[in-house]
C-alpha positions in Angstrom: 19.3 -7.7 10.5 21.3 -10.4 9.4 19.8 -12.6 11.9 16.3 -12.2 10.1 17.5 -12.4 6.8 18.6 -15.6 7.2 15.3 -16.9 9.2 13.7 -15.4 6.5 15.9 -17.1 3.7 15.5 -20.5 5.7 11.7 -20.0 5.4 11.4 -19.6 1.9 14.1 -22.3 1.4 12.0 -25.1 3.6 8.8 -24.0 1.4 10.6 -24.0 -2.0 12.0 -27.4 -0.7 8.3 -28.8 0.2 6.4 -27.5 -2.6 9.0 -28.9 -5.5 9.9 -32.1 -3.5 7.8 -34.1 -6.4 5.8 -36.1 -3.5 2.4 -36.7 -4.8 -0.7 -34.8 -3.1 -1.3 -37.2 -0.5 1.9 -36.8 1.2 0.1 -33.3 1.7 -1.8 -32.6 4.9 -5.3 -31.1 4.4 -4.4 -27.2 5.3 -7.2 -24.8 5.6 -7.7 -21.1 5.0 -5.9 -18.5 7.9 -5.8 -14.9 7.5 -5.0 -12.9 10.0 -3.6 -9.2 10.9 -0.6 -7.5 13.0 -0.4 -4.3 14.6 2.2 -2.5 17.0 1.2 0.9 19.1 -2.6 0.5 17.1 -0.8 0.6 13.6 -0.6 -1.9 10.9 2.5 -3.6 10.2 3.1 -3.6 6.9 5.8 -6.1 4.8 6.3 -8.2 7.9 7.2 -12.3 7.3 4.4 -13.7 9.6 5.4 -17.4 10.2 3.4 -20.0 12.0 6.1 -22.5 13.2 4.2 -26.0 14.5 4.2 -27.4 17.7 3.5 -30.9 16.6 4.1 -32.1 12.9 2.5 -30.5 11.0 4.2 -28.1 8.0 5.4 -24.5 8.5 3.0 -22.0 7.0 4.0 -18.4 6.0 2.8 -15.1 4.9 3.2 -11.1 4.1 1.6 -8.4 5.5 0.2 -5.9 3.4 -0.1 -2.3 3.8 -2.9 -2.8 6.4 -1.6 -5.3 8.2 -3.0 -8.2 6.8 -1.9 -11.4 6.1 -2.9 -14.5 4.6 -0.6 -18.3 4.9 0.7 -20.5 2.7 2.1 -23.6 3.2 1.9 -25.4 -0.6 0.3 -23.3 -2.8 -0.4 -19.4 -2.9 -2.6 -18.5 -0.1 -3.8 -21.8 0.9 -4.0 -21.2 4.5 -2.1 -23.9 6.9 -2.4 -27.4 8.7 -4.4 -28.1 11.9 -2.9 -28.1 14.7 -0.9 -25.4 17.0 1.5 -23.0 16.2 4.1 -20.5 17.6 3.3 -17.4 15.5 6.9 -15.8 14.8 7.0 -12.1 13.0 10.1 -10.2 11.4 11.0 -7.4 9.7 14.3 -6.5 7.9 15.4 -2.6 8.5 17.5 -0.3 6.3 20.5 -0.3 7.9 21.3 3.6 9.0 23.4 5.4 6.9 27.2 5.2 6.9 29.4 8.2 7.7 31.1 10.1 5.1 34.2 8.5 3.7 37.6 9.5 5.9 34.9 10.2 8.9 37.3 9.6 11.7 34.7 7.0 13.9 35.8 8.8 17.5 34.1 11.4 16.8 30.3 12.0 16.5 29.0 12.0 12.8 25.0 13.4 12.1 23.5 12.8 8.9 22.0 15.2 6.8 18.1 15.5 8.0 16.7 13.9 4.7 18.8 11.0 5.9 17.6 10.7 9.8 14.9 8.5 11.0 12.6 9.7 14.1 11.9 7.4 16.6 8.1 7.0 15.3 10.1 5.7 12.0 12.8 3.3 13.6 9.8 1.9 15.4 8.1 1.7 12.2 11.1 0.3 10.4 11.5 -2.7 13.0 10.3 -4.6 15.2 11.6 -6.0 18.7 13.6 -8.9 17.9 11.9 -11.4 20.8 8.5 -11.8 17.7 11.5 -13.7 15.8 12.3 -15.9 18.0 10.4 -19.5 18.9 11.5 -19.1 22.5 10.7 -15.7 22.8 7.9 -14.5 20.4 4.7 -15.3 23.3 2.3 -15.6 20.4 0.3 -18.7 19.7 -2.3 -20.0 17.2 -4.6 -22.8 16.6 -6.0 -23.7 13.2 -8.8 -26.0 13.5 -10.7 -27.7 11.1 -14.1 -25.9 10.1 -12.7 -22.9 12.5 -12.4 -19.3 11.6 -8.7 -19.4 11.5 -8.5 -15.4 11.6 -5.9 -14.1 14.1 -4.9 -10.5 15.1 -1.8 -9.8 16.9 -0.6 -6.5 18.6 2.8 -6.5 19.3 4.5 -4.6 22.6 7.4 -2.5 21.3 
């Protein structure tokens, strides 16, 4: 969890950085509109960071899924889509972390939580996502934003 915390916090970091860095609009690079969608076992994903990390120079673009799914980049400005070029697609998800034992819970021995407090396996795989979609090296997803393209992509992850 930390792990994508802290890819996420970098993300939002390099894109604060970019967007307030004072540069005027034609250090820019014209970016054009993306949307896209990701799914897992036919499902939306929903409140996924969806990251399209470059492969050449071009600026990191980054979006949300909604409740569907859906998702729509930014790289300056709200929703304004990302650069041309090609791009490892990255997507993570932070988890609830499961719930602690009971204070004095001697950690030896076995400790179930109350039901209210116990995910099913439908939920954990709900809750996350397999780590390799974080991960440049890993992830196996790939886009390419053209100019005058439809720049829609749809992704089903493998759990």
């Amino acid at each position: 969890m930390f792990r994508y915390s802290l890819f996420t916090g970098c993300c939002i970091v390099s894109l604060v950085l970019v967007g307030c860095s004072g540069g005027s609009s034609t250090d820019r690079k014209p970016v054009f509109k993306v949307s896209g969608k990701i799914t897992m076992s036919g499902g939306p994903v929903a409140n996924a960071m969806v990251t399209f990390s470059p492969k050449q120079k071009q600026p990191v673009a980054i979006g949300k899924t909604d409740t569907n799914g859906q998702f729509k980049l930014t790289t300056y400005d709200a929703g304004d889509g990302a650069a041309e070029g090609e791009y490892v697609v990255l997507v993570s998800k932070s988890t609830a972390s499961a719930p602690a034992g009971p204070v004095g819970h001697d950690p030896s021995k076995p400790h179930t939580p109350p039901a209210h407090q116990q995910l099913t396996a439908a939920q954990s795989t709900e809750a996350g996502l397999p780590e390799k979609y974080s991960q440049i090296s890993g992830s196996g997803l790939l886009a390419k934003v053209e100019k005058g393209g439809k720049n829609q992509f749809e992704f089903e992850l493998k759990p």
